[in-house]
N, C-alpha and C positions, 0 to 999 in steps of 0.2 A: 504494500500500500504506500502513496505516497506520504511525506512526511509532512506534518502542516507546516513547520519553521525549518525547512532543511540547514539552511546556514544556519541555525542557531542548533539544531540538534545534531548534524552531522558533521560537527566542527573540528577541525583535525586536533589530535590531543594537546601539542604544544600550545596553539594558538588559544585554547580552551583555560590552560594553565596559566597563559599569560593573561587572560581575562579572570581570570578569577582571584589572582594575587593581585591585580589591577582594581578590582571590587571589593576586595576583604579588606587593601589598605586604603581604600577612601570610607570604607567601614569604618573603619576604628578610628578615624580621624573624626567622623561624624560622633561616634558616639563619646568621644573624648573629651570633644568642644560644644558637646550640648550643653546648652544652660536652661531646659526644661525639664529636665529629668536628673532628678540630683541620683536615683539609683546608679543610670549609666556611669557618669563621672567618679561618681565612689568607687564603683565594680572595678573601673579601669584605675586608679589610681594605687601604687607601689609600681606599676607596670610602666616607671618613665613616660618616655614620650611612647604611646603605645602604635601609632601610627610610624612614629621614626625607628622605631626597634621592630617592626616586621620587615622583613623582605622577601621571604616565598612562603609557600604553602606548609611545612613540618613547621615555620615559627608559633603557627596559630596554635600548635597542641601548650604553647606556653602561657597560654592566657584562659583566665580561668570560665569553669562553667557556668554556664544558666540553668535554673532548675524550676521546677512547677511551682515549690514551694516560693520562690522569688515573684511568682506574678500572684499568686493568693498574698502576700504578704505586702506586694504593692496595690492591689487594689485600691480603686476599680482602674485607674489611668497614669499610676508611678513610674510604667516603663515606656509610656509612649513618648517617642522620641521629635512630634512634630506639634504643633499645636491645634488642638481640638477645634478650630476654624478649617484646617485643613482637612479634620478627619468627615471621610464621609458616611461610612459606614463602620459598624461597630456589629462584634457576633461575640457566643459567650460559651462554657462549656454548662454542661447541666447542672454542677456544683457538686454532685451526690457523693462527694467525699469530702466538702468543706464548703468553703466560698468560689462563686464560679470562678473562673478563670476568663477576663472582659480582654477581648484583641481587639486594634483596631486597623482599618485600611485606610489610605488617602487613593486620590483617583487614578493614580500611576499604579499602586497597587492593586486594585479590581482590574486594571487591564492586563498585569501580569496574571493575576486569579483566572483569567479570561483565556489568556494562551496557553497555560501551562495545562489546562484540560481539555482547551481542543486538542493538544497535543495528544493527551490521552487516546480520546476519543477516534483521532486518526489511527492512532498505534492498534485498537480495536477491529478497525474495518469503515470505523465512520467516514460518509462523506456527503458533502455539502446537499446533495439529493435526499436525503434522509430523513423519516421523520424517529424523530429518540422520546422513548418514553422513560421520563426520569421519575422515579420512585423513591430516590431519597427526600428524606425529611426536611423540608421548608423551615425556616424562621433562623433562630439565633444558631443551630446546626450548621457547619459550611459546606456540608455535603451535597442538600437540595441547591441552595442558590450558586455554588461554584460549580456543578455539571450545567446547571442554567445559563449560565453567562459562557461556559465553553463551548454549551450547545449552539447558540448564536453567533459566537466568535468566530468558529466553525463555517455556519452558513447554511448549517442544516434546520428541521423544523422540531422546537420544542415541545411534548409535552409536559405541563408541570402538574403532573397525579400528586406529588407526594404518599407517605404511606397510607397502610390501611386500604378497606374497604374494597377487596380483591374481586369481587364480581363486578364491581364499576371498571377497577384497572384493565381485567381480561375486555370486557366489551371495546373497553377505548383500546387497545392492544388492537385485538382486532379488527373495528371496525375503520378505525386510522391508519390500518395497515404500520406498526411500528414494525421499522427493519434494526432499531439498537432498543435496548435499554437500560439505567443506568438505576440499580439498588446494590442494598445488600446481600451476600449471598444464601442467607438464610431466607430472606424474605422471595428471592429468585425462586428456591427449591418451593417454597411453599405456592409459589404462584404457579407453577410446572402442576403439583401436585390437583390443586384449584380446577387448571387446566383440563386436567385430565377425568377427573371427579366430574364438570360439566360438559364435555365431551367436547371442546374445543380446540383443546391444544394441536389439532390439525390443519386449524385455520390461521393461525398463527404464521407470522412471515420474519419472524429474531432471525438475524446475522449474525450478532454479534453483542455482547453484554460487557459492560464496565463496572465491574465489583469489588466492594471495599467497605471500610467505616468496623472490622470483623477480622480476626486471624482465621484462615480458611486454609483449606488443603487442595495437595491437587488431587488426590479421592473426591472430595467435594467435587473441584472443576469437573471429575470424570461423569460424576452423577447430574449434575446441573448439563453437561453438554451432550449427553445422550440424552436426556428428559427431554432439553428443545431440540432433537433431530441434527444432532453436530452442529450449534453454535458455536463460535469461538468466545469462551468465557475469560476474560482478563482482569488480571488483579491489578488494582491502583490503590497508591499508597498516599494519604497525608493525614495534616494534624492541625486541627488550627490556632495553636501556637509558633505553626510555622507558617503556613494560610490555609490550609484545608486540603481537599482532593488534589490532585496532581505536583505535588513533591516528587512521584515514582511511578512508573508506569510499566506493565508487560506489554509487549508488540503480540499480535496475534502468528507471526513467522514464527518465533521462537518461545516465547510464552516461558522462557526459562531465567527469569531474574527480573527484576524492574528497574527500570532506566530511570535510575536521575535526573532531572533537570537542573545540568549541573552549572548549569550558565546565572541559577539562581538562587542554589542551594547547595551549599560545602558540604558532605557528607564525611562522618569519620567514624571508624569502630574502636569502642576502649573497654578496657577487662569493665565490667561493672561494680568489680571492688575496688580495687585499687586504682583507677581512674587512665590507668596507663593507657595511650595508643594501639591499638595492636596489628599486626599486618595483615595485609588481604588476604582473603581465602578463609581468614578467624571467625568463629560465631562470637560476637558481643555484643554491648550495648549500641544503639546508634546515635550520635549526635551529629547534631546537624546546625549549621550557620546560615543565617538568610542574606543573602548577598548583594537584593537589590529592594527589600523592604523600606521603606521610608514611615511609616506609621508606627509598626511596631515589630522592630528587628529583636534576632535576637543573636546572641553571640554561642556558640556551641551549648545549644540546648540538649539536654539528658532528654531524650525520647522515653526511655524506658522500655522501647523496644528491642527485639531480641534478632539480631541479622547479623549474616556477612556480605562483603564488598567482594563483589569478582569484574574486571577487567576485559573478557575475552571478547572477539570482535563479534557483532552478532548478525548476523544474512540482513536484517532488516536496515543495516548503515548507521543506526544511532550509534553517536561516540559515547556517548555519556555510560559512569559504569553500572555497574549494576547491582540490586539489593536484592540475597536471596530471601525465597517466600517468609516473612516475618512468624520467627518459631512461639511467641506469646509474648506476654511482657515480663519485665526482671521480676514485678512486682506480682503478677500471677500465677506466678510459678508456684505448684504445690508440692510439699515436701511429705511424702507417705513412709514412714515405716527407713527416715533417714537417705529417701530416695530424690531424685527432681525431677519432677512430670510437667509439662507445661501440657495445656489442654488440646494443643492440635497434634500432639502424639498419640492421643485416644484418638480423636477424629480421623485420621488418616487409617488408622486399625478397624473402625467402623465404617466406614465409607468405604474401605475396599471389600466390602462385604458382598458379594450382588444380591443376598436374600435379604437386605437390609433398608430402609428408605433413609433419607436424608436427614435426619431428624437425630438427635441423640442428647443427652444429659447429664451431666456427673455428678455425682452424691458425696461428700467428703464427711466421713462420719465422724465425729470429734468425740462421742460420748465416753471412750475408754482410753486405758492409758497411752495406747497408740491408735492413730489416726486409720481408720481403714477406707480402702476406695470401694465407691459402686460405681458402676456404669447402666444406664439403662437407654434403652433403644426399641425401633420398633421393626418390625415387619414389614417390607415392601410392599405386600398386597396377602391377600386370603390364600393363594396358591400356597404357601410356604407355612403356612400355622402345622402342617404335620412334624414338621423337623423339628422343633423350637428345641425338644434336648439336644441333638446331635450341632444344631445352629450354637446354642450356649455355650458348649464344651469347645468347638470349634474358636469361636470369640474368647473364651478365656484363655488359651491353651495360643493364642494369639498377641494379647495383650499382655500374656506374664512375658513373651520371647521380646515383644515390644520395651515395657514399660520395667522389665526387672522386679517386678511385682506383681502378686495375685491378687486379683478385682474380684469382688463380687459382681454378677452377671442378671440384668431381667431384661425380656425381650418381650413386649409384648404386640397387640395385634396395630393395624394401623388405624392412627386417631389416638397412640396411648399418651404420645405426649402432648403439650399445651404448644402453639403454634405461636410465632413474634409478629403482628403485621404492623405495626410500628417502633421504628428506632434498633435499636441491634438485641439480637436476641442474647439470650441468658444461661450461659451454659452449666454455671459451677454452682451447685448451695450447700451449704453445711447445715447438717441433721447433730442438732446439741439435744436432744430433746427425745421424747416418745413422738413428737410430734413431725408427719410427713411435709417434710420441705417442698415435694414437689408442687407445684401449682395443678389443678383441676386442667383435662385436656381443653381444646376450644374447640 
């Protein structure tokens, strides 16, 4: 497919490097000589002149982190770097572990928000002929309005469904002829499912799917792109403490790591203890530096994501390098019985299952001195309720070779579990209690 920004994405590597040490030092220059934001000037100060003491790309691992904790603590507008006349738009995270976290854009910024997901969008299959059905979630979320604005950027035709309400989505699917769509991948499976249950999913015209906001597998991809009849399903990565969607992108040629957008965003991996650097080809944490933000930059932000960088050139021409599929977050990582589990190592064990549907749960049971796993899941369809022992034993006898540990195992019929059709679904609960954590199915 073609590339929407060729010069900007298929930029030979030197020239790329020199545009980036070219932007990260008028970065720190900017953040240095702000006199809006007494956080920035603090952050940077023992660090000299922080602008005249960089000179390539390894200086930056000298300069200290950004972390989540630093924007809840500056709240609502301590890190914004330009002044609130300028800002035009403002988005927020949902808070549900404290106080939200408030980013803001200025109008240069939404037009990067703008490119950096039609980028996407093309690496997918999209093109300007198109109409894209977007199913992310609208408002303070940057997921709905940043495929929105790439949708257009683009030159293709938007719908804005947002979530929810999946017999509305399917008719508009259908009857608008949608060739892309743009959700979660959970909320995908479930609309496949929908699909199928109303006897539609034949009329259905998907190319092509941009999925994200969720750690997913490529089991998952496998089961999402047989469900719509070989769509290319591609994972996009962002955050919007960096701006939202399109940070990282899979091409649908190779579909094997997500392409930076490195013209915009410094990417680096470092042990998550000890903060060190670590080299390519490493699983660690990811931080990342925004390079051409003007609102609300940030300087090697701790993601708290769990990836590696790899380099290798890829048939589709993008230079930029690449993030493998993001394995959980540092901080979701479950610790069973002295083990480390992140939750898309069940999910890749579950989805490669073919008697199994898309849908799956983890139960983490706390009530005893050690912590023990459930797993529960369901059944693809009726045809397979005979096997369910020989299915169980097979899954468990799978996940102990997987996970280093023995899970307890329930599979039940399809409809056992509770379905997400708004915002990202829910995969992990803790049972402290006699009481069933799991939610009633829908």
């Amino acid at each position: 497919m073609p590339l929407f920004q060729p010069d900007l994405e298929a930029m030979p590597r030197a020239q790329l490097t020199a545009l980036q040490e070219e932007r990260l030092s008028a970065l720190l220059a900017r953040l240095e000589a702000n006199t809006l934001s007494p956080f920035w000037s603090g952050r940077l100060r023992g660090h000299g002149s922080a602008a005249g003491s960089f000179r390539r790309l390894e200086d930056l691992a000298r300069f200290p982190f950004t972390r989540k904790t630093d924007l809840r603590d500056s709240y609502p507008f301590g890190m914004f770097a330009i002044a609130m006349r300028d800002v035009v738009r403002l988005h927020a995270s949902s808070g549900t572990r404290g106080r939200p976290t408030i980013v803001g854009y200025s109008a240069n910024d939404i037009a990067v928000f703008a490119d950096v997901n039609a980028r996407a969008l093309a690496a997918a299959g999209a093109t300007p002929d198109d109409v894209i059905h977007n199913a992310y979630g609208y408002g303070l979320f940057t997921g709905g309005l940043g495929f929105h604005y790439g949708i257009e950027r683009l030159g293709a035709t938007s719908v804005p469904v947002s979530g929810g309400n999946t017999p509305l989505q399917l008719q508009l699917m259908r009857d608008l002829g949608a060739r892309g769509l743009c959700a979660t991948p959970s909320f995908t499976m479930l609309l496949a499912e929908r699909a199928q249950e109303a006897g539609v999913l034949g009329d259905l015209r998907l190319g092509y799917a941009c999925l994200g906001a969720e750690p997913w597998s490529d089991e998952l991809r496998a089961k999402i792109e047989d469900a719509f009849d070989g769509i290319d399903a591609c994972d996009v990565y962002g955050l919007s403490e960096v701006i939202g969607p399109g940070v990282a992108t899979e091409c649908r040629e190779q579909k094997d790591g997500l392409h930076v957008a490195e013209d915009h965003f410094y990417p680096e991996i470092i042990d998550p203890e000890s903060g060190e650097p670590l080299p390519e080809g490493s699983q660690g944490e990811l931080v990342l530096t925004t390079l051409t933000k003007e609102a609300f930059p940030v300087l090697r932000y701790r993601t708290g994501d769990v990836t590696a960088l790899k380099s290798e050139a890829c048939p589709c021409g993008r230079t930029g390098r690449r993030l493998a599929r993001i394995s959980g977050r540092v901080d979701d990582m479950l610790v069973i019985r002295g083990v480390n589990v992140f939750p898309s190592e069940i999910e890749a064990v579950v989805m490669a299952q073919p008697m199994l549907a898309g849908q799956y749960v983890i139960v983490v049971d706390r009530r005893g001195t050690m912590p023990r796993l459930e797993v529960h899941a369901e059944l693809a369809g009726p045809a397979g309720e005979g096997a369910g022992a020989d299915l169980i034993a097979a899954l468990k006898a799978d996940l102990a070779q997987r996970l280093r540990i023995s899970c307890a195992v329930t599979v039940g019929a399809p409809g056992y579990l509770q379905r997400t059709e708004q915002g990202k679904a829910r995969r992990v609960f803790d049972r402290v209690d006699a009481r069933d954590p799991l939610p009633e199915p829908s």
